[in-house]
C-alpha positions as CSV (number, residue, x, y, z in Angstrom):
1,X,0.0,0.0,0.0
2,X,1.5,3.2,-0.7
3,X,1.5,6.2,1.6
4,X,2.5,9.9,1.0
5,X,4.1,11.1,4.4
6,X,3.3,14.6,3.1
7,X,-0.3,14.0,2.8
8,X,-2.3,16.6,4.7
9,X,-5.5,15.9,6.6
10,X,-7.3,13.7,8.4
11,X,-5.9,10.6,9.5
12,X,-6.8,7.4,7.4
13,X,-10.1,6.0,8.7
14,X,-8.7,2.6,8.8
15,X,-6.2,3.4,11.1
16,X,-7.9,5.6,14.0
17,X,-8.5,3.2,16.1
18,X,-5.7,1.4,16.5
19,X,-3.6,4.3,16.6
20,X,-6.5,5.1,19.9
21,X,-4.8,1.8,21.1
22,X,-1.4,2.3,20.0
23,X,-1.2,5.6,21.6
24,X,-2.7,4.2,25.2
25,X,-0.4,1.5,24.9
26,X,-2.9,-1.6,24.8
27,X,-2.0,-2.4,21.5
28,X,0.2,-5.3,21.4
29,X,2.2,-7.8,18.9
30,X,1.5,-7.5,15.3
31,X,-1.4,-4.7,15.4
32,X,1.0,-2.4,17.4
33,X,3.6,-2.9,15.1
34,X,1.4,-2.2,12.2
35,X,0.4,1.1,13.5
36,X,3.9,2.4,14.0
37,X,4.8,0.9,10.6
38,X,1.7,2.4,8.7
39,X,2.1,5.9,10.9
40,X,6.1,6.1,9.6
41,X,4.9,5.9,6.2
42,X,1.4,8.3,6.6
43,X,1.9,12.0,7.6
44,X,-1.8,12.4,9.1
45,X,-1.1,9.0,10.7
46,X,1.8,10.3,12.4
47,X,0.7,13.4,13.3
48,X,-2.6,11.9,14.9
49,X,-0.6,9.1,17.0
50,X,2.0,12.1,18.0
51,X,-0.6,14.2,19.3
52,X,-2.5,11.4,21.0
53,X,0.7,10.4,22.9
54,X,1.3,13.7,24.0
55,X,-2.6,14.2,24.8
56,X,-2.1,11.4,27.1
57,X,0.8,12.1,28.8
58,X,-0.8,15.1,29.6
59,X,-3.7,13.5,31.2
60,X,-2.0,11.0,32.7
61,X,0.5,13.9,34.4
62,X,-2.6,16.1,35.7
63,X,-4.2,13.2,37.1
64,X,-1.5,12.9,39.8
65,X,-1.5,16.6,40.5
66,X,-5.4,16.0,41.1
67,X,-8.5,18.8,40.9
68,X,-9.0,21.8,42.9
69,X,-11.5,21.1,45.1
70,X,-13.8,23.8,44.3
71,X,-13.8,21.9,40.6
72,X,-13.9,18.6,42.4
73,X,-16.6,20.2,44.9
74,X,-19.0,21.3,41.5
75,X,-18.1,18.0,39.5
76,X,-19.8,15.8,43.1
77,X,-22.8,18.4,43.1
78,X,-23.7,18.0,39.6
79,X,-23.0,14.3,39.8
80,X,-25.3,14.1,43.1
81,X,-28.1,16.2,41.5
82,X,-27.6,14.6,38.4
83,X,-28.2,11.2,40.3
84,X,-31.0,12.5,42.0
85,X,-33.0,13.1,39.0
86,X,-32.6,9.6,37.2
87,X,-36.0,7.6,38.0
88,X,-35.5,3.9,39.1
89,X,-37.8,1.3,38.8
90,X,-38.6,-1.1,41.8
């Protein structure tokens, strides 16, 4: 299959979500090394799994500095109330 690595756009439709899982790192064996191989050779692809690996990081580096607590404080109440307004049947 031939790629352009100059290509502009969106990344190949195909691809996005094992680049999701390439990115996260769940992707494993032959499908992870298919991603990297296809996202060497794809400019979109690249660019997509770059900035998902970097998105991640990111999370994955303000989840151990945690929320302020008046965000954490809203996120509960709106949780609660939105709890509170979901009808169960007995």
């Amino acid at each position: 299959m031939f790629h352009n690595k100059n290509r502009t756009g969106p990344p190949c439709k195909h691809m996005e979500k094992l680049l999701n899982k390439t990115a996260e790192g769940s992707a494993r064996g032959i499908a992870r090394w298919y991603a990297l191989a296809h996202a060497a050779r794809c400019g979109p692809c690249r660019r997509f799994l770059n900035a998902l690996i970097e998105m991640i990081a990111r999370l994955r580096a303000s989840k151990n500095e945690g929320l302020p607590d008046e965000t954490a404080q809203r996120l509960k109440s709106s949780a609660a109330a939105a709890a509170a307004n979901i009808p169960f049947d007995d």
